[in-house]
C-alpha positions as CSV (number, residue, x, y, z in Angstrom):
1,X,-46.2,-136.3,-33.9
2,X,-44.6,-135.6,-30.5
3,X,-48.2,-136.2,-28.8
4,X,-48.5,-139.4,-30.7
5,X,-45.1,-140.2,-29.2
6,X,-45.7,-139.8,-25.8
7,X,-49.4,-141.7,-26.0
8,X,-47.2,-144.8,-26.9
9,X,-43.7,-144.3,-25.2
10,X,-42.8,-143.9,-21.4
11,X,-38.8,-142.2,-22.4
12,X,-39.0,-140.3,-25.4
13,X,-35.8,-139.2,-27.4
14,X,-36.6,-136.0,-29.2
15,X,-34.1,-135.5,-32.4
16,X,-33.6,-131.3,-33.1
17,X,-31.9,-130.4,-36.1
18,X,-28.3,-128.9,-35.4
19,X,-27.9,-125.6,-37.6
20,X,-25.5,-126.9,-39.9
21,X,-28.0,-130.2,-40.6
22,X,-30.2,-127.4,-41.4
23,X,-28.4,-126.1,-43.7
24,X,-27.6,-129.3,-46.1
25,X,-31.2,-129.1,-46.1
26,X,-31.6,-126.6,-48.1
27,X,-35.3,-125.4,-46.9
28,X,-36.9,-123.0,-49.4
29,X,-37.3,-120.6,-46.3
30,X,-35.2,-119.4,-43.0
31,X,-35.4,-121.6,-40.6
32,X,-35.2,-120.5,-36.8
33,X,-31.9,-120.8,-35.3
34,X,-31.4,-123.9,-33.4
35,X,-32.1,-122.0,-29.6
36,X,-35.3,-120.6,-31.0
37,X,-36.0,-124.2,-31.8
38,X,-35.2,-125.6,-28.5
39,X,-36.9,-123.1,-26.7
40,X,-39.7,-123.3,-28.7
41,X,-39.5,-127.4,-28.1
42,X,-38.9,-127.2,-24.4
43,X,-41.8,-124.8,-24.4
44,X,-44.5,-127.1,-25.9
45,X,-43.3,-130.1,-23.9
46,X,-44.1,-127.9,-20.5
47,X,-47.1,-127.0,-21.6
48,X,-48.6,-129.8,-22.4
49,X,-46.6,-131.5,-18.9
50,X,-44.6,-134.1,-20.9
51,X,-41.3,-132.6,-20.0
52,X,-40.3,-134.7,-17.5
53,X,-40.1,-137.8,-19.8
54,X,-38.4,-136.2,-22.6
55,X,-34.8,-136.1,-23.5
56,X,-33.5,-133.7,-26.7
57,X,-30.7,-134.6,-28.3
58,X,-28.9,-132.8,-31.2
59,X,-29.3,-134.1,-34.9
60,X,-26.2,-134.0,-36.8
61,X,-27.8,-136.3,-39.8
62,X,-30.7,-137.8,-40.8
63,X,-29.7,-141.1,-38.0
64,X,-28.6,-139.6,-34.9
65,X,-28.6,-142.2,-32.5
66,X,-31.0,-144.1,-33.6
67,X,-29.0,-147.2,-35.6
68,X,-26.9,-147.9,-32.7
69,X,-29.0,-147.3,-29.5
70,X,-30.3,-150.6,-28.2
71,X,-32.7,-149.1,-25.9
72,X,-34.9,-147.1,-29.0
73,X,-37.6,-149.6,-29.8
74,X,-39.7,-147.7,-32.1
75,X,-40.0,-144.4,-34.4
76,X,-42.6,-142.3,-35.1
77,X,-42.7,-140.5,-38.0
78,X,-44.8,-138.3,-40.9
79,X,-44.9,-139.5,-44.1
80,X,-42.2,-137.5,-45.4
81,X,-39.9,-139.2,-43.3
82,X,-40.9,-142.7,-43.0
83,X,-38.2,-143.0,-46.3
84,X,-35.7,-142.1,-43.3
85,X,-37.1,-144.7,-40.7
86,X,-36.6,-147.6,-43.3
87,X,-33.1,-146.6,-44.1
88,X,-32.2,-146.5,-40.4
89,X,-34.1,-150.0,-39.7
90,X,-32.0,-151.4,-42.9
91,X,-28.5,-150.0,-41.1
92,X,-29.8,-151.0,-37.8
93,X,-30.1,-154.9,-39.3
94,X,-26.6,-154.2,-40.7
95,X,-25.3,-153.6,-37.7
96,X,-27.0,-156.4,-36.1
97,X,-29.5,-154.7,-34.0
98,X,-33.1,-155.5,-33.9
99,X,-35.3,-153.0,-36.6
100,X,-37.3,-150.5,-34.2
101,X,-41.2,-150.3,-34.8
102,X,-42.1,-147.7,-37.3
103,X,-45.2,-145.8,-36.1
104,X,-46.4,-143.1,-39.3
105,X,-48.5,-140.3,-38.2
106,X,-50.7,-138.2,-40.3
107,X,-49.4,-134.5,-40.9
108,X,-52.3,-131.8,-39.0
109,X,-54.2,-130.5,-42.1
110,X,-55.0,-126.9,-42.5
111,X,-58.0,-124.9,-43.2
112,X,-57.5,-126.3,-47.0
113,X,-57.0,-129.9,-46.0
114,X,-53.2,-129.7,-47.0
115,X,-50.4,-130.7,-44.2
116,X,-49.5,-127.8,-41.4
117,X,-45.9,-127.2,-42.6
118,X,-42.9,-125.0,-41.6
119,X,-42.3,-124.2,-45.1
120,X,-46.0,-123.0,-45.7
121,X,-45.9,-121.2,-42.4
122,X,-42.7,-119.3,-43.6
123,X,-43.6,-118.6,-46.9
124,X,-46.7,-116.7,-45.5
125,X,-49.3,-119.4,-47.0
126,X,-51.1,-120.1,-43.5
127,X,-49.8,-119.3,-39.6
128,X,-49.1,-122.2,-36.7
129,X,-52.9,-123.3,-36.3
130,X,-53.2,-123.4,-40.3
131,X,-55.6,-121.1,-40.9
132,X,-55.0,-119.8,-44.3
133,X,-53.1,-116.2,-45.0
134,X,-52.9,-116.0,-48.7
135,X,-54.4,-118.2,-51.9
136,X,-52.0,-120.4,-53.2
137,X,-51.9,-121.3,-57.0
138,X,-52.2,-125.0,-57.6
């Protein structure tokens, strides 16, 4: 999603989940502290030399800056959250700003064709590349 982000954007605002919006969550797993995140974040962005037009802000809820930010012009997001991106382009119109272009990107599949998810990597189902770890019961 990030990738896709910076193929279509020159300034991209990256959202991180604050520990406490974590929390009202309520992930079936731990989730890594909010430092672990960043570093984490900071650490893919360098590698893959995108660092330099990124800016990370902290997510408090589900629309951060993004329904009163005139300069954000689109949204990319997974299908899990594109319920998210219409709710912020319905407050944004409320608000009288312009709706931002919605751009969904397909989740990475693992080895069993099913999205690469935090919650599978945690629960010990497959690791970071989705290769699978253990048979699931479906």
């Amino acid at each position: 999603m990030l990738l896709k982000a910076f193929e279509i954007g020159e300034k991209i605002l990256i959202g991180l989940c604050s520990d406490e919006f974590v929390k009202k969550m309520e992930k079936p797993h731990i989730t890594a502290d909010y430092n672990e995140r960043l570093k984490d974040l900071k650490v893919f962005l360098k590698k893959h030399k995108i660092d330099d037009s990124a800016s990370i802000i902290t997510l408090n809820d589900a629309y951060g800056s993004t329904i009163n930010d005139k300069t954000i012009e689109a949204l990319v997001v997974s299908e899990e959250t594109m319920k998210i991106a219409l709710k912020i382009n319905n407050k944004r119109i409320k608000f009288g700003f312009p709706p931002l272009e919605i751009i969904e990107v397909n989740m990475v599949q693992a080895e069993n064709y099913k999205p690469i998810s935090t919650t599978r990597i945690r629960q010990g189902e497959i690791d970071r590349e989705g290769h699978i770890l253990r048979k699931t019961r479906n």
